[in-house]
C-alpha positions as CSV (number, residue, x, y, z in Angstrom):
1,X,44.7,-7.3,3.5
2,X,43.0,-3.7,3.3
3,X,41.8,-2.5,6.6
4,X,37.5,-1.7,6.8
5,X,39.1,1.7,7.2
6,X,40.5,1.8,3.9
7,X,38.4,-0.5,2.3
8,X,36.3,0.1,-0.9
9,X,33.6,-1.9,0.7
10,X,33.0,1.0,3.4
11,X,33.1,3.8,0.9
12,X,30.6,2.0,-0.7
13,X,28.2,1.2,2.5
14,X,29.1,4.8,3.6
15,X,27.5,6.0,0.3
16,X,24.7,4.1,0.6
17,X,23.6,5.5,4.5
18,X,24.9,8.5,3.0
19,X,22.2,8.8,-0.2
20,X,19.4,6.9,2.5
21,X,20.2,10.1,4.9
22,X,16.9,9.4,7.1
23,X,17.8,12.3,9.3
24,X,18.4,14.3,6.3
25,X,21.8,15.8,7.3
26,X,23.1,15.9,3.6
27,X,19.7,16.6,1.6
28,X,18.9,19.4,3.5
29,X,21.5,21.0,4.7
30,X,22.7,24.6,3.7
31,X,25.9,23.7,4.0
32,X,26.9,19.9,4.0
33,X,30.5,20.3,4.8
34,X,29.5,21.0,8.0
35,X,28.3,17.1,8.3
36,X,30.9,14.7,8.7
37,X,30.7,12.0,6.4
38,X,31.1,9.2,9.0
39,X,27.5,10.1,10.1
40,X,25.7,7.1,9.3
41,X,28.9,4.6,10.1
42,X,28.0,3.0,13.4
43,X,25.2,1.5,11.6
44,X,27.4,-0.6,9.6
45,X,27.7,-3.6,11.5
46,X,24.2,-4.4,12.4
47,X,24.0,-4.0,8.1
48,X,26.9,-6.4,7.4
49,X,25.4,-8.8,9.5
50,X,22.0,-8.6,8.0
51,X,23.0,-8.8,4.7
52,X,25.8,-11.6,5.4
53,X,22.6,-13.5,7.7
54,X,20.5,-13.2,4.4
55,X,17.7,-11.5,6.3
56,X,14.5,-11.4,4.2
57,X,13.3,-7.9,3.4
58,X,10.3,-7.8,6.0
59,X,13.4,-8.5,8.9
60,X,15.8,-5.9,7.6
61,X,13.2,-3.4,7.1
62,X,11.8,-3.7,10.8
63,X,15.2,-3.3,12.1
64,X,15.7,-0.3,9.7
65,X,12.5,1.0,11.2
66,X,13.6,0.2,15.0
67,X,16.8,2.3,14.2
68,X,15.2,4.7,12.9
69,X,12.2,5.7,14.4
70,X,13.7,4.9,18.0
71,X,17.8,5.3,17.8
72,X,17.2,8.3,15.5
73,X,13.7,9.4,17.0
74,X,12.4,9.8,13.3
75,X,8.5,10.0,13.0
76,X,7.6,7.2,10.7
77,X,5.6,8.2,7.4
78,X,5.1,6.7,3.8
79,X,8.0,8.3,1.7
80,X,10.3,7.1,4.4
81,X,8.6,3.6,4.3
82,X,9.4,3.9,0.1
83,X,12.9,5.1,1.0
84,X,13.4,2.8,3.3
85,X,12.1,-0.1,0.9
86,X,14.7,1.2,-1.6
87,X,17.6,1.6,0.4
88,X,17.0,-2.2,1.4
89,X,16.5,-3.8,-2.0
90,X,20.0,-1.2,-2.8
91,X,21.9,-3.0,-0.1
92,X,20.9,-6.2,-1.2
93,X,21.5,-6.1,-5.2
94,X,25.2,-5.0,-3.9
95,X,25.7,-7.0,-1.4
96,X,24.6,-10.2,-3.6
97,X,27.3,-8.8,-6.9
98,X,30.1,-9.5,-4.3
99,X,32.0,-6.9,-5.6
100,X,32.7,-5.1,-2.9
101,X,34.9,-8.4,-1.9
102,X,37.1,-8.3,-4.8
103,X,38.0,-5.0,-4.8
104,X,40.2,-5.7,-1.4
C-alpha cells in the first residue's frame, strides 16, 4: 500500500490548495520557490473528510470560509467567494471520479 506521503492522491489535493492559494503565496509571489509546497497540507484532513461525509456545497463552503477568513485571517470579498465556489465544485468532480483511489 502507498503511504499519503507518496500517494498520487495528495499530489493531487496538494495541487488543488495549491491553484485555490487564498493567501496568495504562489500567485503573487516574486519568487515562488521561496514557498514551500506543503503550504496548504494541514488542511487536508478536514477536506478528506468533507468530501468522504458528502457535505453539500453550502457546508463545505462555510467551513472553507471559517478557515479562511479566521485560521488564515483573510478579509472576505466576492472573487474569493467565486474562488472559493470553484475550488469546491473542483474537489468534488475529483473526488466523485474516484481516481485518485486507483492510482494507489
Amino acid at each position: 500500500m502507498v503511504s499519503w506521503l507518496n500517494s498520487p492522491m495528495r499530489d493531487e489535493l496538494r495541487d488543488m490548495w495549491n491553484t485555490y492559494d487564498p493567501i496568495g503565496v504562489y500567485h503573487f509571489a516574486d519568487n515562488k520557490a521561496e514557498w514551500s509546497q506543503d503550504e496548504y497540507d494541514g488542511y487536508h484532513g478536514i477536506t478528506l473528510k468533507l468530501l468522504e461525509g458528502k457535505a453539500d456545497h453550502h457546508k463545505f463552503f462555510k467551513h472553507l470560509k471559517q478557515i479562511v477568513t479566521v485560521n488564515m485571517g483573510i478579509t472576505w470579498n466576492e472573487q474569493l467567494e467565486a474562488h472559493t465556489n470553484t475550488f469546491i465544485e473542483g474537489l468534488s468532480n475529483w473526488f466523485a471520479k474516484g481516481e485518485h483511489w486507483t492510482k494507489q
